[in-house]
N, C-alpha and C positions, 0 to 999 in steps of 0.2 A: 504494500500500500504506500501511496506517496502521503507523509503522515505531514496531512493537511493540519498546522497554526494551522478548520473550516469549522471549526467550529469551535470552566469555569469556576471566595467564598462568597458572597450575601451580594444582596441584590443594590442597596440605595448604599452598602460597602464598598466602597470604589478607592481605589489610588493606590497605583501596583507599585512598590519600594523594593528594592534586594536590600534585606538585611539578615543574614544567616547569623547562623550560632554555633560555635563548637563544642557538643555536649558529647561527643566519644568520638575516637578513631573516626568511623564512619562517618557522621557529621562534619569534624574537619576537613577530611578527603574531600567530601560533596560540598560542604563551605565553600574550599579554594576552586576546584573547578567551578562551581555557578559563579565565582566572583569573577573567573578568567571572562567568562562568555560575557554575563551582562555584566560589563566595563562599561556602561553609560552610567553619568553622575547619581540621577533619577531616572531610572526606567520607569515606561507604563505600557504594560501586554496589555490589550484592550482589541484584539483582531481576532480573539477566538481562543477554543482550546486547544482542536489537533489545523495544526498549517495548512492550506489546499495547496502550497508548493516550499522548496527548498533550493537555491542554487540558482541562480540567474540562468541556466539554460533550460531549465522546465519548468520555469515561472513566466519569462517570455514566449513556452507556447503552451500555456494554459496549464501550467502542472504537469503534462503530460512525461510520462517517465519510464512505463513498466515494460513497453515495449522497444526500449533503444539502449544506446552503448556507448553515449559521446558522451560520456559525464561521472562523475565518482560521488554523487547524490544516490546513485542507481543502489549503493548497500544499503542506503536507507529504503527505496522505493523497490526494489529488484537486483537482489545481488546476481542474478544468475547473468544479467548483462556485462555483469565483470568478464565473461570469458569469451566475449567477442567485441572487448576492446582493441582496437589495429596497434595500440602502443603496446612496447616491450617493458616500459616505464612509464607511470605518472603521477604527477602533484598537481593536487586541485588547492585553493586558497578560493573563499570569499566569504563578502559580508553582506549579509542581508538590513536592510534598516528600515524599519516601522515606525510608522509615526500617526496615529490615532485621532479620533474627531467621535465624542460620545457625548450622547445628549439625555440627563436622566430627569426627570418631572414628577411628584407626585402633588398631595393635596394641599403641604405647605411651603415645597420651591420649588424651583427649575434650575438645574443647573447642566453649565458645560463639563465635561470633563478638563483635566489639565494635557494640553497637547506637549509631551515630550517624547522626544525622537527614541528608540530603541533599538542597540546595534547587536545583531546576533554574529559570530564566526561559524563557519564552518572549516574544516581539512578533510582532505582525502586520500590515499595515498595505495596505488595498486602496482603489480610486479607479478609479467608473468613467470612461472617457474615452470611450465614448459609450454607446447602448443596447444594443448588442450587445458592446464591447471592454472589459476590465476587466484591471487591471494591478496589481501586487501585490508584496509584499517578507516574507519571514519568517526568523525567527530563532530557532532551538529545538536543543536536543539530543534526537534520539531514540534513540540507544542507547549500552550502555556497559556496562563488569562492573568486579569489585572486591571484595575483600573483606578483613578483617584480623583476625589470630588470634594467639596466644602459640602455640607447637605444641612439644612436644620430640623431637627429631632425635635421632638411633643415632649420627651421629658429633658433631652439635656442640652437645646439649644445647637447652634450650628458647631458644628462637630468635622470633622476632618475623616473622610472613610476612606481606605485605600485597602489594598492586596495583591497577592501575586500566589501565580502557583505555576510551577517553572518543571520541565522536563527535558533531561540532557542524556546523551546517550553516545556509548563510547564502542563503536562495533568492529572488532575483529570481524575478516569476510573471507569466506573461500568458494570461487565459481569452478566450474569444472566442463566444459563442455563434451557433450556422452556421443556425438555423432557431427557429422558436419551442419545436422540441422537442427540439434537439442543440445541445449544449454541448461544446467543449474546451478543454484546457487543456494547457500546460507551464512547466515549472521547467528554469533552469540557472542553475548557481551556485558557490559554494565550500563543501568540508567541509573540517575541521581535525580529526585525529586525533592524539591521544596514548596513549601506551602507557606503564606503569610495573609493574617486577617488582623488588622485593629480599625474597631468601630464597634457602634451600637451594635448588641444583640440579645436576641429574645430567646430564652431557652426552648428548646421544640417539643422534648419530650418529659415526664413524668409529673408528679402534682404539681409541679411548679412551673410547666409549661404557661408561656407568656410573659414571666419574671424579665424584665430589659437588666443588662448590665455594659458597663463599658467593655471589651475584653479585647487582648494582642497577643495574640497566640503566631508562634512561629515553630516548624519542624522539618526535620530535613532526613531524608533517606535513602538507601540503597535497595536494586535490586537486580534479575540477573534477568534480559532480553533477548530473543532471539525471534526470530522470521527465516522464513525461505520462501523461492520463488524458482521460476523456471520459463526457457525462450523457446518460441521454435521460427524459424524461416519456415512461411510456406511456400514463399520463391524467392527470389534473389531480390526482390521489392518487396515484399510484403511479412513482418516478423509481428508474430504476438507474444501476449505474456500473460504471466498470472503472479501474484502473490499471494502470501498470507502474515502478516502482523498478530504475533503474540499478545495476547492482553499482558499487564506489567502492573502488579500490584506491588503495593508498597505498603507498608507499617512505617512511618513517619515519624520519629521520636525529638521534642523540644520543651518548650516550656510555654507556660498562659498565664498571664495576670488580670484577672477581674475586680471589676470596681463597680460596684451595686448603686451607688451613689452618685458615680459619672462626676465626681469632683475631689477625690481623692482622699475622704474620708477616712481613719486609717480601720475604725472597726467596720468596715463594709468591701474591706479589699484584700485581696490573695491572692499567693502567686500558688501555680503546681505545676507540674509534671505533665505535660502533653503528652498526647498521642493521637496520630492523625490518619485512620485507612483510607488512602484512595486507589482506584483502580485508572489506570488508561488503560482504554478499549482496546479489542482484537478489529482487523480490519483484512477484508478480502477486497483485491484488487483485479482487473483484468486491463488488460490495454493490446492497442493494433498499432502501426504506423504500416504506411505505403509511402513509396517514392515512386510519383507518375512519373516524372523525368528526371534530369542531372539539376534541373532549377528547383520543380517544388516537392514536398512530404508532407505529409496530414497524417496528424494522429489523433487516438481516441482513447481514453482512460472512463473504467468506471468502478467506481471504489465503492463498499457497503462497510459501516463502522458500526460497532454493537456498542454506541451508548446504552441503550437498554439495561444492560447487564453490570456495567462499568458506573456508570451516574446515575444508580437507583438511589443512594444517599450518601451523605456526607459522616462518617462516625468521628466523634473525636469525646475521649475518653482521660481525664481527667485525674489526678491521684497525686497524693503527700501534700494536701492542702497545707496552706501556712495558717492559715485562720480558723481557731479551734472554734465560734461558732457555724462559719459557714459548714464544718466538721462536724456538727450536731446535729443542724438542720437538713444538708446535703448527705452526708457521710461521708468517709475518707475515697472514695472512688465515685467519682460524676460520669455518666454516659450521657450524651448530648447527640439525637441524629438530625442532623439536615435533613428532610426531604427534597431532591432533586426530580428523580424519575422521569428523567428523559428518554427521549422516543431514537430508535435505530435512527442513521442518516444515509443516505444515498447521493453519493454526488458523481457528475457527468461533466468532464474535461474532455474540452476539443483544442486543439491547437492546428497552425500550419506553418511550413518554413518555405521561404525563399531564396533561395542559393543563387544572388544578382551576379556573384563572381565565384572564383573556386576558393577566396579568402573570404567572401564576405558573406552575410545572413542576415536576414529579415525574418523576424517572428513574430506571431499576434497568437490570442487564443482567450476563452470565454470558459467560465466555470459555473455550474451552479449544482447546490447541493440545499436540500430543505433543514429547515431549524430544526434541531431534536426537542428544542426545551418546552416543556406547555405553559402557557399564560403560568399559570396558576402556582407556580413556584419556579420564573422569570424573577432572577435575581442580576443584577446588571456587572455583578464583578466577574460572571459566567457567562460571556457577552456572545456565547453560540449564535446569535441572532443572523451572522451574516447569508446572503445568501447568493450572492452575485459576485462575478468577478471579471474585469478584463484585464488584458494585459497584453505587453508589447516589448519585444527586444532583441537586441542586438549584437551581433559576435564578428570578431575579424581574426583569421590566422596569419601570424607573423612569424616564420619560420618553426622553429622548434615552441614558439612561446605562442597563448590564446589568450583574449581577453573577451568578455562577455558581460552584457548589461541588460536593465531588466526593469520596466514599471508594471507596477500591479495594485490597478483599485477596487477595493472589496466595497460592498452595502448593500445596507436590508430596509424593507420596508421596515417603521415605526411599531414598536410591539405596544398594546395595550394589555396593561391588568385590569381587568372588572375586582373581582377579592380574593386573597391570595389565599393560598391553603398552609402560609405560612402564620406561627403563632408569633402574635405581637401587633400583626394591623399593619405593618409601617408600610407593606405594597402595595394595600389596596387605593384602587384608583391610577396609577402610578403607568408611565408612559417611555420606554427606553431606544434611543435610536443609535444604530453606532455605523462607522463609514472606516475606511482603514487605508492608508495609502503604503506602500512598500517599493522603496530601490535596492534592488540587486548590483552587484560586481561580484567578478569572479576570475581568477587568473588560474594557467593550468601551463603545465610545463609535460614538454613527451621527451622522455630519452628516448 
C-alpha cells in the first residue's frame, strides 16, 4: 500500500507540537529519531492520518507507486519493484513539506488553525546482489495527525489545544525476482510511534463519564513492521502489482498530568503513568501502469485501508497516581476509551507521465478516497476529512545524478456535527474544514 499521510487525539484538541520524552531505552531510541524527522521548530500534521503519497515521484503522478520501479519509496508502497530496478546502485534523498489551512467552528468560536510549515525526510538506499536478488533499506514517515488552535471552552475559557500523533518506520527490504516476469518483495522492520494530547477533556467512560479536566499526556513507542508485495509484466508495456501492509500496533508508554480545575489548583491535579494503545491499519493495494509510447505512461493505484478495525477506539490507561484523593475516588488505575469507530476507506489514484525528452518529465495525477470518520465522533485533531487531491510534477536526468519535484493539494468538503456521541457536549453543533498543500524534492544518485 502507498501509506497514504489520506486520511487522527480530540476533536476542538488541535495544535500538533513534537515534544517526546525519555522514559526507557525505547523511548529514547524513538525520542531521537522523531526529533531527527520532525526538525521543524513547531510542526503541525493537520493532512490526515495514513499519507495518499510519499517521495516527489509518486506524489507528482497521483501517489501512484505499486506498479513501477523508478523510485526507492517503492519499500514503503511495493518492495517487490526493488528487483526491477535498471541501477546496480542507489541513493534516494528527499523532503516532503506540509503546510496546512484548518478551519474549526462550534457554538462558542470559530477559529483558524495555526498555518506552520512541516518538513518530513525520507532515505532510501538499494544494491543489487545479483541479477535477480536486490536488497534494500528505507526511512520515511508515512502517516500522522495534528493540529493546533486557540478555542474557548464553557468551563475554562480560551485554552490552547494542540497534538500530534506521528508514525516513523525504518524498513530493511529484500526483492527477488522469481522469473523474467514475476517479481517479489518484502519488508521487516521497526516503526516508532508517538502520541501527544494537551487540552480540554471529558472522561468517556465509567460513572464519571463527562467529568472535563485539563490533561497533557505524551507517549512514545516501538514496534516490529513488515508488508510484502509482488510484480508481474504482462508485456513489455504493461506491469501490475499488488501489496499488502501489516497493521502495526503499538502499547505507547509516557506520562499525563490532569488538572480538574483547569487553573492549577494543587488538590485537583496529578500526574501518572500513561499508556497509550493505538493501532495503524493493514492496507491492500493493487496498481497497473502502461507505457502507450517512449512519451506517455498512465497509471492506476487502488488501495483499501481497515480503519475499521485499527480506529474503533482510542484506550489510554492511567496508573501510580500522584494524588491520593483522585486515588480514592478514581482508584490507583484509570481506563479512559475514546470512541472513534471509523469506517474502512477506499481510495483510487490515477496519475500520467510525459516523457517531452529522454531527460525530462511531466506528471499530473488526481486522488480520491472517502472519509472513514462519522459525524458523530469527528474530532478535528483526527483530520481524516480529506478527500481530494491533485497534483503535478517534475523530474530531469543529469547524468548519473536525478532530481524531482512535486505539488500536491488535498481538500474536503466542510464536515458538520448535529450531537456528538462524545461525553462532555463540546462537539455538538460544531463544523470542521481542512485543505492541505505539500512540496516535494527529491534527489537520487545511480552507481
Amino acid at each position: 500500500m502507498s501509506e497514504t499521510v489520506d486520511a487522527g487525539p480530540c476533536a476542538r484538541q488541535g495544535r500538533a507540537l513534537c515534544r517526546l520524552d525519555g522514559l526507557s531505552i525505547a523511548t529514547c531510541f524513538g525520542s531521537a529519531v522523531l526529533t531527527l524527522l520532525f526538525c521543524c521548530a513547531q510542526p503541525a500534521f493537520g493532512q490526515g492520518v495514513v499519507r495518499d503519497s510519499v517521495g516527489a515521484t509518486s506524489s507528482g503522478r497521483g501517489g501512484t507507486n505499486i506498479a513501477h520501479s523508478d523510485n526507492l519509496n517503492l519499500i514503503l508502497d511495493n518492495p517487490a519493484g526493488l528487483a526491477n530496478l535498471k541501477e546496480s546502485r542507489r541513493v534516494d534523498l528527499g523532503l516532503d513539506v506540509l503546510v496546512t489551512d484548518l478551519e474549526y467552528g462550534d457554538r462558542l468560536d470559530h477559529e483558524d488553525g495555526d498555518v506552520i510549515p512541516f518538513a518530513l525526510p525520507q532515505f532510501g538506499y538499494a544494491q543489487k546482489v545479483s541479477d535477480r536478488l536486490v536488497l534494500g533499506l528505507g526511512f520515511a514517515a508515512p502517516a500522522g495527525f495534528g493540529a493546533r488552535y486557540q478555542i474557548e471552552h464553557s468551563l475554562y475559557g480560551e485554552r490552547e489545544y494542540h497534538s500530534l500523533g506521528a508514525l516513523v518506520k525504518i524498513l530493511p527490504a529484500i526483492a527477488y525476482r522469481v522469473t523474467d516476469r514475476l517479481s517479489v518483495g518484502a519488508t521487516f522492520g521497526l516503526a516508532i510511534s508517538h502520541v501527544q494530547l494537551e487540552a480540554p477533556y471529558h472522561l468517556q467512560t465509567g460513572f464519571l463519564a463527562g467529568v472535563p479536566a485539563m490533561i497533557d499526556v505524551k507517549a512514545t513507542g516501538l514496534a516490529p513492521t513488515w508488508s510484502v508485495g509482488a510484480q508481474y509484466k504482462l508485456t513489455e508495456k504493461t506491469t501490475v502489482g499488488l501489496s499488502y501492509l501489516a497493521e502495526t500496533r503499538f502499547r505507547l508508554d509516557g506520562s499525563a498530568d490532569a488538572d480538574m480545575s483547569g487553573f492549577g489548583f494543587p488538590l485537583l491535579k496529578a500526574r501518572y503513568d500513561a499508556e497509550v494503545d493505538i493501532d495503524w491499519p493493514a492496507s491492500v493495494g493493487a496498481g497497473i501502469t502502461h507505457r502507450f509510447n517512449e512519451k506517455h505512461r498512465t497509471s492506476f493505484d487502488v488501495v483499501w485501508t481497515g480503519w475499521k478495525h485499527a480506529f474503533d477506539e482510542l484506550d489510554l490507561k492511567l496508573r501510580n497516581g500522584s494524588n491520593p484523593l483522585f486515588n480514592v475516588v478514581l482508584g490507583r488505575k484509570v481506563h479512559d476509551e475514546l470512541e472513534l469507530d471509523w469506517n474502512d476507506a477506499l481510495a483510487f489514484r490515477i496519475g500520467h507521465e510525459f516523457f517531452f525528452t529522454p531527460q525530462d518529465v511531466l506528471r499530473v495525477g488526481y486522488i480520491y478516497h472517502n472519509s472513514p470518520i462519522p459525524t458523530g465522533t469527528l474530532i478535528p485533531n483526527l483530520c481524516g476529512t480529506l478527500e481530494h487531491a491533485v497534483s503535478v510534477g517534475y523530474g530531469h536526468q543529469w547524468k548519473k545524478w536525478r532530481i524531482d519535484l512535486a505539488y500536491q493539494y488535498s481538500w474536503s468538503p466542510t464536515t458538520h456535527v448535529g450531537r456528538s456521541r462524545l461525553a462532555g457536549g463540546d462537539y455538538d453543533g460544531s463544523a470542521f474544514n481542512a485543505q492541505a498543500h505539500w512540496l516535494f524534492v527529491g534527489f537520487s544518485y545511480r552507481f
